[in-house]
C-alpha atoms as a printed R data frame, in Angstrom:
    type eleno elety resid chain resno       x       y      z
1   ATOM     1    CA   UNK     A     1  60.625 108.433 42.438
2   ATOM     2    CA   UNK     A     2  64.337 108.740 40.939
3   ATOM     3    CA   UNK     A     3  64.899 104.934 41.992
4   ATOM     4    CA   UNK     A     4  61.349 104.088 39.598
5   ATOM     5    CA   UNK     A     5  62.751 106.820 36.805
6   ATOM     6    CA   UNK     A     6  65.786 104.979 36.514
7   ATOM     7    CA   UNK     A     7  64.762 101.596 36.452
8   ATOM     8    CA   UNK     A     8  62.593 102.787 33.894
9   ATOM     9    CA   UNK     A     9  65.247 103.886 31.826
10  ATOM    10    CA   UNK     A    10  67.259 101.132 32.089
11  ATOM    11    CA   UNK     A    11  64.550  98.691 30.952
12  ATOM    12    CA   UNK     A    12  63.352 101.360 28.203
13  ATOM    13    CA   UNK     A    13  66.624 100.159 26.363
14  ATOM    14    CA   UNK     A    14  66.904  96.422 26.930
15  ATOM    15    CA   UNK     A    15  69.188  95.574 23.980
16  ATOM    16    CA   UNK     A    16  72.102  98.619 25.382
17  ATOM    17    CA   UNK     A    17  71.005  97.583 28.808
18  ATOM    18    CA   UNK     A    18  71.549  94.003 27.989
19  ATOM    19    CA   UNK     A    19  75.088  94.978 26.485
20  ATOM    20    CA   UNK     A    20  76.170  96.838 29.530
21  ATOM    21    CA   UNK     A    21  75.479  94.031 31.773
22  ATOM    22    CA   UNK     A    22  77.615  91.226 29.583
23  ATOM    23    CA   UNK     A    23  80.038  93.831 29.389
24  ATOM    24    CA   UNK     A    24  80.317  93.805 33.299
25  ATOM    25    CA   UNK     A    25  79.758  89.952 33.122
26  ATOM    26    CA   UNK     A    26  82.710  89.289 30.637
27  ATOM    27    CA   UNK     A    27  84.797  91.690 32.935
28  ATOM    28    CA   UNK     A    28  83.568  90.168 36.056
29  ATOM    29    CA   UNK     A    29  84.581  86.641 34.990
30  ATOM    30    CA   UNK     A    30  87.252  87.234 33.330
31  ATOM    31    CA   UNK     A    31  89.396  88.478 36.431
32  ATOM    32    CA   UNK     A    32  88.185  85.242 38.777
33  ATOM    33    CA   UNK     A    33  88.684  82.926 35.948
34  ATOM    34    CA   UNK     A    34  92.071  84.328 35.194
35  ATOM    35    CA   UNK     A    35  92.962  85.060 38.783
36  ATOM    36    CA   UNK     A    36  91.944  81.435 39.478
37  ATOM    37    CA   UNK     A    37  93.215  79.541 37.592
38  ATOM    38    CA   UNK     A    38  96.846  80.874 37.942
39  ATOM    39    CA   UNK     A    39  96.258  80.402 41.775
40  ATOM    40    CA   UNK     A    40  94.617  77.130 41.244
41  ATOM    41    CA   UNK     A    41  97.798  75.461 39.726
42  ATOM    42    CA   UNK     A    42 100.400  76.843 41.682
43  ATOM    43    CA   UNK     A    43  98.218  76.145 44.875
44  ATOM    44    CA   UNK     A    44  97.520  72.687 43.841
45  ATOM    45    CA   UNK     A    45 101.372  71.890 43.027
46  ATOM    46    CA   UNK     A    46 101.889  72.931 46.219
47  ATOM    47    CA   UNK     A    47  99.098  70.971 48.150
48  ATOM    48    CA   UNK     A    48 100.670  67.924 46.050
49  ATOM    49    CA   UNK     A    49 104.475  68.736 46.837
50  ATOM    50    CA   UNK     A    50 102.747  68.297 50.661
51  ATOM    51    CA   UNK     A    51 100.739  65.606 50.311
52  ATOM    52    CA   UNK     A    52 103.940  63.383 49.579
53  ATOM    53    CA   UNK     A    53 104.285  63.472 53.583
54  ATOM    54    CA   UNK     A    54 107.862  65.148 53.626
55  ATOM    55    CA   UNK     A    55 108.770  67.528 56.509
56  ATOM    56    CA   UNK     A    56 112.244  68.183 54.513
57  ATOM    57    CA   UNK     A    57 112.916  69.077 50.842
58  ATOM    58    CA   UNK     A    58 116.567  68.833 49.555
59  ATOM    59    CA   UNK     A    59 117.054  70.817 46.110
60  ATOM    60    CA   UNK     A    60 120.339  71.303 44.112
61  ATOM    61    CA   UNK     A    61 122.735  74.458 44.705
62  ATOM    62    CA   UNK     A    62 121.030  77.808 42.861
63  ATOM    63    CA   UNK     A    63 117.607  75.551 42.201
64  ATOM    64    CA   UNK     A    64 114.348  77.336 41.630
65  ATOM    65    CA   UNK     A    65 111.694  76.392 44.666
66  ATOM    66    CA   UNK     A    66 109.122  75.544 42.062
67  ATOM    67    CA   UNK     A    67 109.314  71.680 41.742
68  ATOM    68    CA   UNK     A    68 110.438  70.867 38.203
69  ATOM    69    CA   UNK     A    69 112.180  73.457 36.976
70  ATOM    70    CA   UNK     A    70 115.387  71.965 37.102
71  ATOM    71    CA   UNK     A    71 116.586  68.799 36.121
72  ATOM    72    CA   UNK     A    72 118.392  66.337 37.553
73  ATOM    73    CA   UNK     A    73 122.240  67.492 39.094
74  ATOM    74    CA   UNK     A    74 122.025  65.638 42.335
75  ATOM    75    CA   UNK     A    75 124.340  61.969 43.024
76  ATOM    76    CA   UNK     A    76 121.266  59.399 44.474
77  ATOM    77    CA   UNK     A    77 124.153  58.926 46.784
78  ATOM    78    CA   UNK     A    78 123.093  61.896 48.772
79  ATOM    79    CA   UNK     A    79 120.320  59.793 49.739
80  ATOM    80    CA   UNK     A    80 121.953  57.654 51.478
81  ATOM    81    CA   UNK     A    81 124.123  60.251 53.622
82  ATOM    82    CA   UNK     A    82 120.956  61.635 54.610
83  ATOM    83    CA   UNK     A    83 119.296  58.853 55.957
84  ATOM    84    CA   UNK     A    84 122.826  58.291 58.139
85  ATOM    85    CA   UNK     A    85 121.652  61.884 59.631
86  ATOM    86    CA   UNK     A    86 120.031  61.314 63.321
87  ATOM    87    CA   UNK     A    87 116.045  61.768 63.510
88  ATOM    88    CA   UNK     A    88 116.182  61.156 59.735
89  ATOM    89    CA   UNK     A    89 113.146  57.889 59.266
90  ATOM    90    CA   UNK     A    90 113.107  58.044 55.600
91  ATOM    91    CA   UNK     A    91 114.405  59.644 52.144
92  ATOM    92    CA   UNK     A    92 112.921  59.462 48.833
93  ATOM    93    CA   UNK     A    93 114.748  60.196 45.698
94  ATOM    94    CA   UNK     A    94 112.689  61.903 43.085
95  ATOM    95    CA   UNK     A    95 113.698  62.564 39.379
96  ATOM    96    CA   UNK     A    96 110.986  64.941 37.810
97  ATOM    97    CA   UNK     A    97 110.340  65.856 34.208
98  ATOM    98    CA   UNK     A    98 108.595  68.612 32.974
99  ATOM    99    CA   UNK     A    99 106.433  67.216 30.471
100 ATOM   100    CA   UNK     A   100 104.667  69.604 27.856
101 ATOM   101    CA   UNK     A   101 103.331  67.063 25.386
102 ATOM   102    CA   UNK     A   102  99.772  67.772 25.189
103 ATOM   103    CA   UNK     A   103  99.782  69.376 28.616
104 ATOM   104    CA   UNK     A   104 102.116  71.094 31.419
105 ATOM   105    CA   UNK     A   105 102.626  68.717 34.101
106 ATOM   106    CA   UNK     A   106 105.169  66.609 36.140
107 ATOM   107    CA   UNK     A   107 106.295  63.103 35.713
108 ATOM   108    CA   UNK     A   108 107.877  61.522 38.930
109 ATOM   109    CA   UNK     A   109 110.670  58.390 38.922
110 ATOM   110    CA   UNK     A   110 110.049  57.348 42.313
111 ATOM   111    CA   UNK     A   111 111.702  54.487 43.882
112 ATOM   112    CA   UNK     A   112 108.761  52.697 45.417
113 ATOM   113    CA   UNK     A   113 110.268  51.914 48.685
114 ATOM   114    CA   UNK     A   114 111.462  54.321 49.741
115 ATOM   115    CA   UNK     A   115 108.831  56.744 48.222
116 ATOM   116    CA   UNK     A   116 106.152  54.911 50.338
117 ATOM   117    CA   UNK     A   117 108.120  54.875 53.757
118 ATOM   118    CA   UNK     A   118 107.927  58.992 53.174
119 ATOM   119    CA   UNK     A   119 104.381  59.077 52.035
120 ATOM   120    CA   UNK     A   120 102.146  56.485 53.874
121 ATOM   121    CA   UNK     A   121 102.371  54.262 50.861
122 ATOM   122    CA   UNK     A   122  99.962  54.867 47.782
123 ATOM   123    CA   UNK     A   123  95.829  53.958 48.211
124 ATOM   124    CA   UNK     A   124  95.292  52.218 45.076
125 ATOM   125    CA   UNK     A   125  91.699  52.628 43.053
126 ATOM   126    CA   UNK     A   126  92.594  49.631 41.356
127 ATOM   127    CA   UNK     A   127  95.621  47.646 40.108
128 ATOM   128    CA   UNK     A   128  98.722  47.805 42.460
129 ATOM   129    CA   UNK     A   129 102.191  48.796 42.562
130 ATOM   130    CA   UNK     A   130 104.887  48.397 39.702
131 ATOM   131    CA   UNK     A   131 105.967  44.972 38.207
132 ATOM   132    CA   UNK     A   132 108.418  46.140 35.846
133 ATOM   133    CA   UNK     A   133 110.526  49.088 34.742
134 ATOM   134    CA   UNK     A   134 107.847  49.699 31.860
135 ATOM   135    CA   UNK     A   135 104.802  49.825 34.435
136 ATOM   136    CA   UNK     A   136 103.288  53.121 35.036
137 ATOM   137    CA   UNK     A   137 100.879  54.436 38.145
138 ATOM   138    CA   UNK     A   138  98.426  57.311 37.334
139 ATOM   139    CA   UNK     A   139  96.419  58.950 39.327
140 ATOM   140    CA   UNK     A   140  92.489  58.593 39.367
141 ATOM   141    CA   UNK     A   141  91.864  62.450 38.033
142 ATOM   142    CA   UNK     A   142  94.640  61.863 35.510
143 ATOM   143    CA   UNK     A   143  92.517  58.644 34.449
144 ATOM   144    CA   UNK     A   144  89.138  60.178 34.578
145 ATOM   145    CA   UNK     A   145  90.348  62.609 32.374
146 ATOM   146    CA   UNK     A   146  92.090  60.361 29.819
147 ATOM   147    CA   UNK     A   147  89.429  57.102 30.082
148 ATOM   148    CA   UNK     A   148  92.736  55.484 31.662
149 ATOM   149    CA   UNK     A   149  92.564  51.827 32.751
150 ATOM   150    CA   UNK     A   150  94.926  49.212 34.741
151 ATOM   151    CA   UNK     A   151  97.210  47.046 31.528
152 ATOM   152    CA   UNK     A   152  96.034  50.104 29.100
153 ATOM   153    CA   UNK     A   153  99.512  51.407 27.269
154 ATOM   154    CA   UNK     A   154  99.912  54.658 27.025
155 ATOM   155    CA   UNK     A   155 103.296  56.498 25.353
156 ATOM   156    CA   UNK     A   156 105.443  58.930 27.219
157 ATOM   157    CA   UNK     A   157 108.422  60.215 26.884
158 ATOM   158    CA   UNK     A   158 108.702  58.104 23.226
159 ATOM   159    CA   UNK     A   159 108.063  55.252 25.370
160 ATOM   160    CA   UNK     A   160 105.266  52.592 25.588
161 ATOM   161    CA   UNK     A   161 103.933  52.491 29.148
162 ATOM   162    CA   UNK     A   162 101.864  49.710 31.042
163 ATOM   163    CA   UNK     A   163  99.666  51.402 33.434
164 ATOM   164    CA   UNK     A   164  99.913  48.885 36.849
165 ATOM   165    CA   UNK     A   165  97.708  50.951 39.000
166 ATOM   166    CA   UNK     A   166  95.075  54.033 39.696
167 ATOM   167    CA   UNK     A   167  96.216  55.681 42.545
168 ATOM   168    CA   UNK     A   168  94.256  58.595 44.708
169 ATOM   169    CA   UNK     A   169  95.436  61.591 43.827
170 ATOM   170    CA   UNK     A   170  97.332  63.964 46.136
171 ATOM   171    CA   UNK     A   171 100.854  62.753 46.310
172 ATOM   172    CA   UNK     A   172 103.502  64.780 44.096
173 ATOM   173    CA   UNK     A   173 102.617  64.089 40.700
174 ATOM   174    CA   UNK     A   174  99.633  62.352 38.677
175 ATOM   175    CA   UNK     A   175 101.988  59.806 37.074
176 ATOM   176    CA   UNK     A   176 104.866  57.654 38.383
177 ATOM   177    CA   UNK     A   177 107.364  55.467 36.618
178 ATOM   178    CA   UNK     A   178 110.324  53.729 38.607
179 ATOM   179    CA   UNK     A   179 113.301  56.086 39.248
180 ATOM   180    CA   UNK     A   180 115.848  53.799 37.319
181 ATOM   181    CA   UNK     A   181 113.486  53.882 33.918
182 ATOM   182    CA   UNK     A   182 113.315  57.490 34.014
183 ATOM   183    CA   UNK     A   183 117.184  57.763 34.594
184 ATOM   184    CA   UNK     A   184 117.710  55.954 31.412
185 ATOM   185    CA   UNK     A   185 115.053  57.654 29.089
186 ATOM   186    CA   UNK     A   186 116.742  61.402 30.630
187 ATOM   187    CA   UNK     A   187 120.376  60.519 30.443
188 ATOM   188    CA   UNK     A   188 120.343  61.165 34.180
189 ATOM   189    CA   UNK     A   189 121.901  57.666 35.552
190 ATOM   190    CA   UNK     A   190 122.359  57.739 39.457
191 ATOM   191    CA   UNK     A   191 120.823  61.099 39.448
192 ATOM   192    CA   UNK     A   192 117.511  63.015 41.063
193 ATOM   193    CA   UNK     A   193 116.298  66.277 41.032
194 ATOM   194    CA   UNK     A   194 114.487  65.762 44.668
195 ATOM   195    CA   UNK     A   195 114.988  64.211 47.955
196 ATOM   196    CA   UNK     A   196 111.940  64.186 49.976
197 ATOM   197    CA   UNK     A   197 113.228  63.879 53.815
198 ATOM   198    CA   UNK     A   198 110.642  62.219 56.740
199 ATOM   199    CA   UNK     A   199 111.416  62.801 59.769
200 ATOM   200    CA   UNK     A   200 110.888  60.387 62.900
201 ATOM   201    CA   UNK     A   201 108.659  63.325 64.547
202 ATOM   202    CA   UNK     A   202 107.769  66.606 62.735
203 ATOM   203    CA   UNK     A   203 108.975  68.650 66.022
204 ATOM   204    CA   UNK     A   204 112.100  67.203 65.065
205 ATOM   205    CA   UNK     A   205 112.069  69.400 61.281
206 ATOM   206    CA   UNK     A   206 114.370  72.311 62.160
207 ATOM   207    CA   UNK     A   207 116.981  70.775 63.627
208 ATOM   208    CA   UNK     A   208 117.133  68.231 61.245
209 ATOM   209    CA   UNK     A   209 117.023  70.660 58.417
210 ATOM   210    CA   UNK     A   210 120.137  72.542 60.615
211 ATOM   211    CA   UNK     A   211 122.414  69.167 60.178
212 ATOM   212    CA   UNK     A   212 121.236  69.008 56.624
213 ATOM   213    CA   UNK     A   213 122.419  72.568 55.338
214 ATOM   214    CA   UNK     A   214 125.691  71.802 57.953
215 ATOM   215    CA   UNK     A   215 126.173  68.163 55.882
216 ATOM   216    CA   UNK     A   216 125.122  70.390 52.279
217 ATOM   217    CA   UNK     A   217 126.321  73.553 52.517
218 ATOM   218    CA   UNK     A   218 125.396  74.909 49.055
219 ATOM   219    CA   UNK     A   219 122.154  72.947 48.518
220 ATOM   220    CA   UNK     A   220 118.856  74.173 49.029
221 ATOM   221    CA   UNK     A   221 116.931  73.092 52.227
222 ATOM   222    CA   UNK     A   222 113.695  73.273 52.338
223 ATOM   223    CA   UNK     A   223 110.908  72.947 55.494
224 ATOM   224    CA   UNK     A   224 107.849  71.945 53.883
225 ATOM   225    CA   UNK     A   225 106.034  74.887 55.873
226 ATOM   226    CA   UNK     A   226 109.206  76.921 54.236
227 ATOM   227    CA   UNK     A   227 107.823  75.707 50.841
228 ATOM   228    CA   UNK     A   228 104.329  76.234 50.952
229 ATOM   229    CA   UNK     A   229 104.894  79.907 51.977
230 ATOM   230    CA   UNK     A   230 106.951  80.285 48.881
231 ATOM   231    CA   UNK     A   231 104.494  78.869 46.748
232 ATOM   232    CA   UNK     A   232 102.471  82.117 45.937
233 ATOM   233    CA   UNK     A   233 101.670  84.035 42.427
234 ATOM   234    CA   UNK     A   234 104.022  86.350 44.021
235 ATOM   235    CA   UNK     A   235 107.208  84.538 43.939
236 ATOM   236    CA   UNK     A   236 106.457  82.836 40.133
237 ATOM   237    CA   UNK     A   237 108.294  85.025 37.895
238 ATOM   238    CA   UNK     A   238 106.194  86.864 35.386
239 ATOM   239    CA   UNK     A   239 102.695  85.221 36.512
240 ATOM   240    CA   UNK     A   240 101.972  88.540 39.053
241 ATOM   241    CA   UNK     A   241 102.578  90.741 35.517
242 ATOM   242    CA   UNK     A   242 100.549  88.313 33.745
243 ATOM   243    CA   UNK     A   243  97.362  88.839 35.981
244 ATOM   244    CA   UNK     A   244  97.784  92.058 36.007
245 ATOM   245    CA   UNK     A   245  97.649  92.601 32.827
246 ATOM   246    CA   UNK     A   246  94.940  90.689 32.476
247 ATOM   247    CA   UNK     A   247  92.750  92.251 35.084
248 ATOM   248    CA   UNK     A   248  93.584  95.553 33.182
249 ATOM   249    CA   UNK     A   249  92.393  94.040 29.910
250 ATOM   250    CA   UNK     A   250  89.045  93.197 31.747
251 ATOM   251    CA   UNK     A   251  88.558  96.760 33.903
252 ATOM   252    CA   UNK     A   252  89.065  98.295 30.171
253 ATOM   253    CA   UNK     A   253  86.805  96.299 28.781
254 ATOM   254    CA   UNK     A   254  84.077  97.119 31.612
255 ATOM   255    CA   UNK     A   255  85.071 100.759 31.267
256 ATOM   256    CA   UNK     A   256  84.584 101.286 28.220
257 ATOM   257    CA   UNK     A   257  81.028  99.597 27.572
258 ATOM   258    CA   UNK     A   258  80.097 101.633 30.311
259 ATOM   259    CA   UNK     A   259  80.953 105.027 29.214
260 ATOM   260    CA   UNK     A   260  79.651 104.538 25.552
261 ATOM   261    CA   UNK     A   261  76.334 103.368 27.302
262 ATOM   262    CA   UNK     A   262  76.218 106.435 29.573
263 ATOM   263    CA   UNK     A   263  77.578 108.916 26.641
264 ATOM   264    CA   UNK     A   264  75.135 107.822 24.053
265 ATOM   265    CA   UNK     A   265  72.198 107.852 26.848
266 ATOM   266    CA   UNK     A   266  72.817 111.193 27.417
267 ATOM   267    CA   UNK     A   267  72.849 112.230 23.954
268 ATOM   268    CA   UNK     A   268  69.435 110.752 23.466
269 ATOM   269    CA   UNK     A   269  68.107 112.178 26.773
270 ATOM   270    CA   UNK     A   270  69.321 115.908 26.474
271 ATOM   271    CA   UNK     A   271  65.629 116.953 26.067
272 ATOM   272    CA   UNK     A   272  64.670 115.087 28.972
273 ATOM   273    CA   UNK     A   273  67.420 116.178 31.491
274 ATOM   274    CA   UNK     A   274  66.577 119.849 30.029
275 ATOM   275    CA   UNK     A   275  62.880 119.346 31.084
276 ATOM   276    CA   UNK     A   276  64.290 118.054 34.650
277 ATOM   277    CA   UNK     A   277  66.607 121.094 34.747
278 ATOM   278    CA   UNK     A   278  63.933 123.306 33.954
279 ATOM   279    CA   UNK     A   279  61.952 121.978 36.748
280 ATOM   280    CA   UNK     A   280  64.993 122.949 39.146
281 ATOM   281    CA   UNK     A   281  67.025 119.499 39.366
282 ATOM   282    CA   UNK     A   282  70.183 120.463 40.480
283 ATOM   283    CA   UNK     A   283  73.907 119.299 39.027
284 ATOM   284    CA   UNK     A   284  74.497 117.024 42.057
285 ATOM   285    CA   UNK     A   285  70.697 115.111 41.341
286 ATOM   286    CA   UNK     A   286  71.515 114.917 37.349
287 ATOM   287    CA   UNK     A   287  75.018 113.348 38.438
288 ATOM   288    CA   UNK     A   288  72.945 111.208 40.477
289 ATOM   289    CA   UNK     A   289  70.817 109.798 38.419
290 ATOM   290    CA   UNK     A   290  73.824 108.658 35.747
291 ATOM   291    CA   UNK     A   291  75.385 107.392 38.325
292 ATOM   292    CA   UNK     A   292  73.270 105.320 40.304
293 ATOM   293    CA   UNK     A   293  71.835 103.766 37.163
294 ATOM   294    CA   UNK     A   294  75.793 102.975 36.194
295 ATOM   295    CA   UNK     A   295  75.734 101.696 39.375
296 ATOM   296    CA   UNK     A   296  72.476  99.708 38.920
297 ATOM   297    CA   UNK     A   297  74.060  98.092 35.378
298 ATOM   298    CA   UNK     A   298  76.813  97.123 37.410
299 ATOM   299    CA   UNK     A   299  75.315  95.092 39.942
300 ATOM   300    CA   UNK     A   300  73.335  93.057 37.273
301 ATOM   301    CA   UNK     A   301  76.313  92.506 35.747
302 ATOM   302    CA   UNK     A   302  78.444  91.618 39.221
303 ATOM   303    CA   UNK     A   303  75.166  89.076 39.521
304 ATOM   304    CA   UNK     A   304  75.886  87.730 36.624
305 ATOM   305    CA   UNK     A   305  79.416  87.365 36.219
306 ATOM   306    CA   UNK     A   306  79.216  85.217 39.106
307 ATOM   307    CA   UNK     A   307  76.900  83.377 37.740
308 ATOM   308    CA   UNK     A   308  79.151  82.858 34.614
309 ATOM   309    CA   UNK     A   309  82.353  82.251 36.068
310 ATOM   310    CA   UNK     A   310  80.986  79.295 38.194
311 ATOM   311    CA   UNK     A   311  79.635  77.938 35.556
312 ATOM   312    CA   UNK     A   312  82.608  78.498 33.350
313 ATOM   313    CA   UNK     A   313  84.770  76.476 35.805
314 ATOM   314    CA   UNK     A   314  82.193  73.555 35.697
315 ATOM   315    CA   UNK     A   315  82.968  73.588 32.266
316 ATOM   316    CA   UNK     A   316  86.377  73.591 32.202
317 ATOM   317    CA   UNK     A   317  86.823  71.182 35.047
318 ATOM   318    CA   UNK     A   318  84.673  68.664 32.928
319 ATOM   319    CA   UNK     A   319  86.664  69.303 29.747
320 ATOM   320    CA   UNK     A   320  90.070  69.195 31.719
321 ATOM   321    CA   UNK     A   321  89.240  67.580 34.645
322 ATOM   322    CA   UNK     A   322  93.166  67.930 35.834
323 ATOM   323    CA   UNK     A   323  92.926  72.240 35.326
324 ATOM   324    CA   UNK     A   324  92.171  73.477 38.894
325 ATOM   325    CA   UNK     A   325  90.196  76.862 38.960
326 ATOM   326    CA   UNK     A   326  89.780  77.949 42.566
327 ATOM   327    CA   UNK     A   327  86.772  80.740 43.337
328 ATOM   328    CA   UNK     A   328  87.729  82.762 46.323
329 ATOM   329    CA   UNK     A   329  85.750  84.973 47.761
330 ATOM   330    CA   UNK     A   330  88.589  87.526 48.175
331 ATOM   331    CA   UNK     A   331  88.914  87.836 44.807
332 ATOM   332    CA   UNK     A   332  84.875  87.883 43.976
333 ATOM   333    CA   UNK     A   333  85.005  91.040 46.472
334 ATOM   334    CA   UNK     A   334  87.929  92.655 44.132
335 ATOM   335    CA   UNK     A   335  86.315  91.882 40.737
336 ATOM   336    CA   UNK     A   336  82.923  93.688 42.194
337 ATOM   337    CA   UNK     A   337  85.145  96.575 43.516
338 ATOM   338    CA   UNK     A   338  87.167  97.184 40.341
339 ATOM   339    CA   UNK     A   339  83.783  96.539 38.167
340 ATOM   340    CA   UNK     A   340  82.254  99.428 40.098
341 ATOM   341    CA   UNK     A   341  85.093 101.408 40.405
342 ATOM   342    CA   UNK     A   342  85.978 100.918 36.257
343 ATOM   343    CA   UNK     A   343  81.817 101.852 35.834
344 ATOM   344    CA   UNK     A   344  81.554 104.443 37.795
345 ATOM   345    CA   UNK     A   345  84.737 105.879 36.491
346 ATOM   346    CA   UNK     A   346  83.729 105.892 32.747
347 ATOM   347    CA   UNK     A   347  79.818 107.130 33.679
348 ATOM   348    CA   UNK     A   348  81.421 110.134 35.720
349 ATOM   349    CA   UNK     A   349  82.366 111.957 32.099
350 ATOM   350    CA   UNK     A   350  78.834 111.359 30.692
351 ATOM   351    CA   UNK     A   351  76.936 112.618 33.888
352 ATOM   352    CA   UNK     A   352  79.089 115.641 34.173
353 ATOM   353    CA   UNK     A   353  78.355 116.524 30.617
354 ATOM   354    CA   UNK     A   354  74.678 115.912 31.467
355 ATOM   355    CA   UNK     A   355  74.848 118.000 34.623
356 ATOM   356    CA   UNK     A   356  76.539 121.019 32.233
357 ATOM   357    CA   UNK     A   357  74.121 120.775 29.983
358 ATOM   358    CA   UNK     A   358  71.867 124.506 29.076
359 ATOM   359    CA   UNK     A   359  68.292 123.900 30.441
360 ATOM   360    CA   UNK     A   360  67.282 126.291 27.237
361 ATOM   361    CA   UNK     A   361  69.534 124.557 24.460
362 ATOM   362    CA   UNK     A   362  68.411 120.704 25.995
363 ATOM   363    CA   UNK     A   363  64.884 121.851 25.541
364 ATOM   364    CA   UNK     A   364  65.356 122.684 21.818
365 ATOM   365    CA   UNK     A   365  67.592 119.630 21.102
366 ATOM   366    CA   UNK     A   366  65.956 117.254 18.283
């Protein structure tokens, strides 16, 4: 009976019913479209930082462990010193640039050699490796997204760029240009930001990493399994603050759609919770009934912010085919909990106003 009584209320008012429920929605999405797509990029820079094959990252003295934000203090010659170092098969120098032009991303000056004996070697889509210091590999989302083909020129960095190959995706960055050209165009000759280390058997990372720090003192050795724990919202300065402010934006939002719909419902049913009053309903039953049919707006709009946000990623993947947006199911259990907690929360001032209510004065409200 109360279950039909307020589903009957609820679809009595299908416009404010309909408004609660986006509310919810918006709310809903917001937090796992905001949530994931902060943990989407730093989770794919660090799947990429992995997929390059290292066991060993070598970063300068004081660096930051997020790839790219520093430039370029390191001698090359370092590279060579390392691969003296027993159990050491292979280092890769890496200059990075942080390129915003258009879009926040990495550009890697790889030597090709040496890059390959760390990594496996590229698999090319088409094309193949570079021919000359003004060739340029992408990556095959980078040219999905941009309608990039092999001999297309493309400008970067001020700089016209022959693109010699499509490359899967995976490894570091989604564009490569030899180490030496990228020296030049940074003002970074003999120079790299990175030195990815392989060694001859993974068992063989720690100690390896031991005679590293004894041979560099003051530089910053990195275990890949060392880096991918770092690489967590939690250790990117500011982006914890950011979510969280976001989240609270959203939980507002949902909170206070919610209590206007529940205070203005009241309003227009004070002669009806008088007559249910008058037939003996108690406080607890009138608090209740708000509540569950908070509860009840809620759901439909957990439902459909679901809904929403996984469309709302296909959308954004197809417009920006290189912006990951991951949907975990963590996170789709917190967005319900805080959208029922923020509902509930701004519908418990309405029912308790209901529940107070005269039975006499209710009755003679117009």
């Amino acid at each position: 009976m109360v279950n039909k009584l307020i589903v009957s209320n609820v679809l009595h008012r299908p416009i404010r019913t309909a408004v609660s429920v986006l509310a919810v929605a918006i709310e809903v999405g917001m937090v796992l479209l905001v949530v994931g797509l902060c943990h989407g990029m730093v989770n794919d820079s660090a799947r990429r930082v992995e997929g390059v094959g290292a066991d060993i990252l070598v970063r300068p003295p004081g660096s930051s462990f997020f790839i790219g934000m520093s430039e370029a203090p390191m001698p090359i010659k370092i590279g060579d010193r390392l691969a003296e170092l027993p159990r050491v098969l292979a280092v890769a120098p890496a200059l990075i640039h942080v390129n915003s032009v258009r879009s926040l991303d990495l550009i890697y000056g790889i030597d090709l050699a040496s890059f390959d004996r760390v990594s496996g070697g590229f698999v090319y889509h088409s094309g193949g490796p570079f021919q000359g210091p003004n060739d340029i590999l992408v990556d095959d989302i980078y040219a999905y997204a941009n309608h990039s083909k092999v001999g297309q020129t493309i400008n970067l960095l001020n700089h016209d760029f022959r693109i010699c190959g499509i490359v899967e995706h995976g490894k570091g960055s989604r564009r490569f240009i030899p180490l030496t050209t990228l020296q030049d165009l940074m003002g970074a000759q003999d120079k790299a930001t990175t030195f990815f280390v392989k060694c001859t058997d993974p068992a063989y990372t720690e100690q390896t990493a031991d005679a590293i720090r004894t041979l560099l003192p003051t530089y910053q050795i990195l275990p890949i399994t060392e880096y991918m724990a770092l690489m967590t919202s939690n250790n990117i300065p500011g982006l914890n603050y950011f979510i969280t402010v976001m989240i609270g934006l959203a939980v507002g939002i949902g909170f206070l759609v919610i209590f206007l719909s529940m205070y203005t419902t009241i309003t227009e049913r004070t002669r009806e919770i008088g007559i249910l009053k008058s037939l003996g309903a108690s406080k607890t039953y009138i608090i209740s009934v708000i509540l569950r049919e908070a509860s009840l707006l809620t759901a439909a709009g957990i439902i459909s912010g679901f809904v929403g946000s996984i469309i709302m990623r296909r959308a954004l993947i197809g417009i920006f085919p290189t912006l990951p947006v991951e949907l975990t199911w963590d996170w789709r259990f917190y967005a319900a909990c805080l959208a029922l907690l923020g509902s509930l929360v701004g519908a418990f001032y309405p029912a308790l106003r209901a529940a107070s209510l005269d039975p006499v004065d209710a009755l003679a409200y117009e």
